[in-house]
MIDOSE-1310 file (N, C-alpha, C; in nm, 2 decimals, decimal comma, always signed):
residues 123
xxxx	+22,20/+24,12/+22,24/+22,20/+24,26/+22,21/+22,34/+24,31/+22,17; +22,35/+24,38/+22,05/+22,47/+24,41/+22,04/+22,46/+24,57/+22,03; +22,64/+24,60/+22,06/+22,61/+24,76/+22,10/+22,71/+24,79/+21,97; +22,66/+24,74/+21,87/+22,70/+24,81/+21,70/+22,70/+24,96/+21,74
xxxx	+22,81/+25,06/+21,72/+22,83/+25,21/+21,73/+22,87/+25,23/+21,56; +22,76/+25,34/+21,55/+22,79/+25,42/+21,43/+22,87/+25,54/+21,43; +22,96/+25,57/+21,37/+23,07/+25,68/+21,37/+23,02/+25,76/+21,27; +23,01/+25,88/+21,32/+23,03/+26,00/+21,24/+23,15/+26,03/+21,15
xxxx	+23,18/+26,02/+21,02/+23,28/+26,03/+20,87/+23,35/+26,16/+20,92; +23,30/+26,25/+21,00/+23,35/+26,41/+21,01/+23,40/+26,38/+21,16; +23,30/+26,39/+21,29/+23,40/+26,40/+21,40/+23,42/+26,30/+21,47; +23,36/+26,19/+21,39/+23,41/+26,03/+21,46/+23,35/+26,02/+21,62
xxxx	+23,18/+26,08/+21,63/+23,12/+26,10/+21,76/+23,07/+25,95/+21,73; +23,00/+25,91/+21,84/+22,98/+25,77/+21,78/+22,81/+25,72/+21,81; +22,72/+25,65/+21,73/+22,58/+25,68/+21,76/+22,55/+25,58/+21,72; +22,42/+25,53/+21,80/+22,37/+25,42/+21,82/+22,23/+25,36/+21,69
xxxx	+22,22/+25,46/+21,64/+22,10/+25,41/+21,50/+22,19/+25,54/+21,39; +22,11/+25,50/+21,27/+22,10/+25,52/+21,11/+22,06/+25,65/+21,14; +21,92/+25,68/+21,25/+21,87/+25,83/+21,22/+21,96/+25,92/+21,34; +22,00/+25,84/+21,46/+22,07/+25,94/+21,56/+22,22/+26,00/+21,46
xxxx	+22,28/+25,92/+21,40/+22,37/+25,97/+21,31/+22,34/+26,12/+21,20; +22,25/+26,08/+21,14/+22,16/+26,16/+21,05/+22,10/+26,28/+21,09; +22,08/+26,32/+21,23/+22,02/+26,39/+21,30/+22,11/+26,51/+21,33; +22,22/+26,42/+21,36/+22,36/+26,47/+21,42/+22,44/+26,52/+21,32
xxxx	+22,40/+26,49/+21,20/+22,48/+26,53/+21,08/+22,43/+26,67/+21,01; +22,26/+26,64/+21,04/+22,19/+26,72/+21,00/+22,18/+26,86/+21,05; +22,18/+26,89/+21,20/+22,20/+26,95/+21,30/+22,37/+27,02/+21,33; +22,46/+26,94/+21,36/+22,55/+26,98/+21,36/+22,66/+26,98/+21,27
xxxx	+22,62/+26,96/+21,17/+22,74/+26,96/+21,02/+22,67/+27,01/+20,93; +22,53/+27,02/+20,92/+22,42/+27,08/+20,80/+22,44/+26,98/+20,66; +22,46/+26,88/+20,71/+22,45/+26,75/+20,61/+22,29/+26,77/+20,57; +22,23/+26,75/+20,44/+22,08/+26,72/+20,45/+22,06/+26,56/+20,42
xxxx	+21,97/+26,50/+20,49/+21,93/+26,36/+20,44/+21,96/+26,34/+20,29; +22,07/+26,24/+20,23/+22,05/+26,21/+20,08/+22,12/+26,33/+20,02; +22,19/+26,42/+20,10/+22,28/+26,51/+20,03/+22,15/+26,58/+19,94; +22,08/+26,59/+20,02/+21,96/+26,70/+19,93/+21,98/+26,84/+19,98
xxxx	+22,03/+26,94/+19,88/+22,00/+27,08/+19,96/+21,86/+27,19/+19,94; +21,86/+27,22/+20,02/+21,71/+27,28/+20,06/+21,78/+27,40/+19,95; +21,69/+27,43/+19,84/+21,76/+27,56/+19,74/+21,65/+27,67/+19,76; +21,53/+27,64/+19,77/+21,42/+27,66/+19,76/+21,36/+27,76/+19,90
xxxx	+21,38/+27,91/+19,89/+21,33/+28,03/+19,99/+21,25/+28,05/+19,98; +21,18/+28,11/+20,10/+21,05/+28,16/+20,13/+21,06/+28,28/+20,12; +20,99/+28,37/+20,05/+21,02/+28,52/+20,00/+21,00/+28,56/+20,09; +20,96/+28,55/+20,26/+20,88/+28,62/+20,34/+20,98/+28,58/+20,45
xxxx	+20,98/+28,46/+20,51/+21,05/+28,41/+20,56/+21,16/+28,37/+20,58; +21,22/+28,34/+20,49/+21,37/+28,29/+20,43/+21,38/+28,15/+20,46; +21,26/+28,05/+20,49/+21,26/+27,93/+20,54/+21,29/+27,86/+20,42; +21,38/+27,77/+20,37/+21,41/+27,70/+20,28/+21,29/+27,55/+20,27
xxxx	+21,32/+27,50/+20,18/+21,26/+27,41/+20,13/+21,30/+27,32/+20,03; +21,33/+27,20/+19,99/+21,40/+27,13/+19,93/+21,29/+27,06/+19,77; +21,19/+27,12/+19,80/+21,08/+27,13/+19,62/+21,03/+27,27/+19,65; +21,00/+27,33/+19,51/+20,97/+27,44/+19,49/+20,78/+27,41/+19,56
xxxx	+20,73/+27,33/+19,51/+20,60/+27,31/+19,54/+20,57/+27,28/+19,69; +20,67/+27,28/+19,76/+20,67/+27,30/+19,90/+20,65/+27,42/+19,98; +20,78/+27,49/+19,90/+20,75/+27,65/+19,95/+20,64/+27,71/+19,94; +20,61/+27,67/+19,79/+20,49/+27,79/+19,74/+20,34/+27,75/+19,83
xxxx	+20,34/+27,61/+19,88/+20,22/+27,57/+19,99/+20,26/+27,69/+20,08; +20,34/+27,69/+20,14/+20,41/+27,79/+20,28/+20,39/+27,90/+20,23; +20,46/+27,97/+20,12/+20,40/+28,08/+20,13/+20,30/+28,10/+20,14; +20,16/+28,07/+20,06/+20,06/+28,09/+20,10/+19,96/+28,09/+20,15
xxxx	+20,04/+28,02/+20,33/+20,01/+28,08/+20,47/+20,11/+28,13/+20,55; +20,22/+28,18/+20,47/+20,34/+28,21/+20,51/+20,29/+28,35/+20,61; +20,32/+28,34/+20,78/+20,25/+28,46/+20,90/+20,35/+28,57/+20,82; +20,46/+28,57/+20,80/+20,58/+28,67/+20,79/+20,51/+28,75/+20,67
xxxx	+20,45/+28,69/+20,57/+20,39/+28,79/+20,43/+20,31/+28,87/+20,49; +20,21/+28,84/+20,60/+20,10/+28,92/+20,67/+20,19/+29,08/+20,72; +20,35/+28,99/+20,81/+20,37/+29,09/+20,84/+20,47/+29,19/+20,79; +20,49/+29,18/+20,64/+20,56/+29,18/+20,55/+20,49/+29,35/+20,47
xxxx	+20,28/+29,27/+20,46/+20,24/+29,38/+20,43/+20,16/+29,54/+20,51; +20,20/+29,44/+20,65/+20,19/+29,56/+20,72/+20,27/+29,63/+20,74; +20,43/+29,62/+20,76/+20,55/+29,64/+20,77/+20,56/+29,78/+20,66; +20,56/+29,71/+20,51/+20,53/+29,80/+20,41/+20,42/+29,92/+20,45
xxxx	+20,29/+29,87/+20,41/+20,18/+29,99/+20,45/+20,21/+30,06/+20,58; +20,31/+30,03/+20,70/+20,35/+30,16/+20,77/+20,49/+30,27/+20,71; +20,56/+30,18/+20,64/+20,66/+30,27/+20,54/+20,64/+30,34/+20,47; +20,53/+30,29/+20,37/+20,44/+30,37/+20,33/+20,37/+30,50/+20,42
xxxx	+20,33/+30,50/+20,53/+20,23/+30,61/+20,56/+20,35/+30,74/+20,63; +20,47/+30,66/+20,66/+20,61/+30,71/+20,76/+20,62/+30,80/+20,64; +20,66/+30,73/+20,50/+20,72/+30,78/+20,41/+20,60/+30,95/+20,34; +20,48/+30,95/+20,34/+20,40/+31,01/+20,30/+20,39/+31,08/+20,40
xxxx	+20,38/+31,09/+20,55/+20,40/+31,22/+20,67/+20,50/+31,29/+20,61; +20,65/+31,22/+20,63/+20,74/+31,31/+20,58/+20,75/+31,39/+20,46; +20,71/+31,34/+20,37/+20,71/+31,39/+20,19/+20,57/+31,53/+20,26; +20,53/+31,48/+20,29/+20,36/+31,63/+20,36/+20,47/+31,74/+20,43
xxxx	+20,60/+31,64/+20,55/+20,64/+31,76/+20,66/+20,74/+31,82/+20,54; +20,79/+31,76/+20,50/+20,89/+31,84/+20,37/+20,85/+31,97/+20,29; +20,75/+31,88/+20,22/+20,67/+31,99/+20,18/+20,65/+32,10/+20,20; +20,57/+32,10/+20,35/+20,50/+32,25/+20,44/+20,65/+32,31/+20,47
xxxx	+20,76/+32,27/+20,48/+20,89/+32,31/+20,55/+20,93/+32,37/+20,43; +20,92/+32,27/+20,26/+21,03/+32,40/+20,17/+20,88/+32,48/+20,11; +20,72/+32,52/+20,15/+20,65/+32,62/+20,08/+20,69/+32,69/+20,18; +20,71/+32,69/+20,32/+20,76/+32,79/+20,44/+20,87/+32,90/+20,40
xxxx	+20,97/+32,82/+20,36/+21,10/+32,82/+20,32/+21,08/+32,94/+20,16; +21,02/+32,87/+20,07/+21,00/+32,99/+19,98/+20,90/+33,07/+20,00; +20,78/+33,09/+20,08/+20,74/+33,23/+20,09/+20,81/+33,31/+20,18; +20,93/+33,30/+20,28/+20,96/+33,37/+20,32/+21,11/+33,40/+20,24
xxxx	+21,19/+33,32/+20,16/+21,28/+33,37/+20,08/+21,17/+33,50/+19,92; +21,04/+33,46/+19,89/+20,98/+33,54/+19,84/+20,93/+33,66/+19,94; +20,87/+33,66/+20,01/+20,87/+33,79/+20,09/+21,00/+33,91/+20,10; +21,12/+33,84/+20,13/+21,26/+33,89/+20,15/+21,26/+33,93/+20,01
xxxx	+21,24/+33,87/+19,88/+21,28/+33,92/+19,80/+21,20/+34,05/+19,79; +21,08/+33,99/+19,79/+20,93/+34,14/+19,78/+20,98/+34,26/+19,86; +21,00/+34,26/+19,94/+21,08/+34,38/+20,03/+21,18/+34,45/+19,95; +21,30/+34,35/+19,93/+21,42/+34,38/+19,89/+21,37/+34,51/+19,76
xxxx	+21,34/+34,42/+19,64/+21,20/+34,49/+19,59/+21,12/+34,61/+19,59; +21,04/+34,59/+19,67/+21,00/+34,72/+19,71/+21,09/+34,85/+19,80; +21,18/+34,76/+19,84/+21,24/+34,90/+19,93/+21,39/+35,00/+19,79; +21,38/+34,89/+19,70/+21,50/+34,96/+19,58/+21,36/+35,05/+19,45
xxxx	+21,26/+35,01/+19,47/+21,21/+35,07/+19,38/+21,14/+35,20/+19,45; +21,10/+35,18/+19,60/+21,06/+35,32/+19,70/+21,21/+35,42/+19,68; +21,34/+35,37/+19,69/+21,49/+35,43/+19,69/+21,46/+35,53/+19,55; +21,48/+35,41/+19,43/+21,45/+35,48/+19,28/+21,34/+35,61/+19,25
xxxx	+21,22/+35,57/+19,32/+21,12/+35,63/+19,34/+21,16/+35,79/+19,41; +21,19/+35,77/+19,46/+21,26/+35,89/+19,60/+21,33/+35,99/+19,52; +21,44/+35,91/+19,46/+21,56/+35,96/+19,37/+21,45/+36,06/+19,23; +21,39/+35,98/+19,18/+21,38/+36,02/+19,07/+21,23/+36,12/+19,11
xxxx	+21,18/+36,09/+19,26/+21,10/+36,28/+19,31/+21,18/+36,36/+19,36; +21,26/+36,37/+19,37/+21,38/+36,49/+19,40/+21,42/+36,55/+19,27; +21,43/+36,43/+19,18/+21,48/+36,52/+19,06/+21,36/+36,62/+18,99; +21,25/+36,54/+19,01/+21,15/+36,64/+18,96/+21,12/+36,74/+19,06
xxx	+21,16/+36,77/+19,15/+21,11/+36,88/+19,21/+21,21/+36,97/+19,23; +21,31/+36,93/+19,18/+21,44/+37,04/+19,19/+21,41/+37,07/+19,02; +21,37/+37,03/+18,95/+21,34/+37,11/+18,82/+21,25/+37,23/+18,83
């Protein structure tokens, strides 16, 4: 039996097979087997994948899209309360800036009004 030690090229750790090396490389240096890099994301996930035809299997049982579209449909319903509470807050907002003006309004045209029966009754 021989105790052949494989060295790691980067920290010179020293390992006993082809794949403990590879594991170690993979894991703690992000070496990929074959200098292959994983280019290939999961729109949902962000799990990489190193063939496009790999991902696109994943995505479409990818759990994270499930929760991706419920995630949305509550931003969605968050977003449509508020746009409703906005709403009711600026028609509040303008009928009472219209009321103030209706006043304003009526109390200069009751004034005018006043003014101009005094003058006719002092004629």
């Amino acid at each position: 039996m021989t105790d052949k030690k494989i060295s790691c090229s980067i920290c010179n750790k020293l390992y006993s097979s082809n794949s403990s090396l590879s594991n170690h490389n993979r894991i703690t240096h992000g070496i990929r087997k074959y200098g292959i890099e994983k280019k290939y994301e999961c729109r949902f996930c962000k799990k990489e994948y190193v063939f496009s035809q790999s991902r696109w299997k994943h995505e479409k049982t990818c759990k994270s899209k499930e929760n991706d579209k419920k995630s949305l449909q509550e931003t969605i319903e968050k977003i449509k309360e508020e746009n409703e509470k906005l709403l009711k807050e600026t028609i509040e907002k303008i009928k009472e800036e219209n009321e103030k003006s209706l006043q304003e309004i009526l109390n200069t045209f009751n004034a005018v009004n006043k003014i101009l029966m005094d003058r006719i009754n002092k004629q």
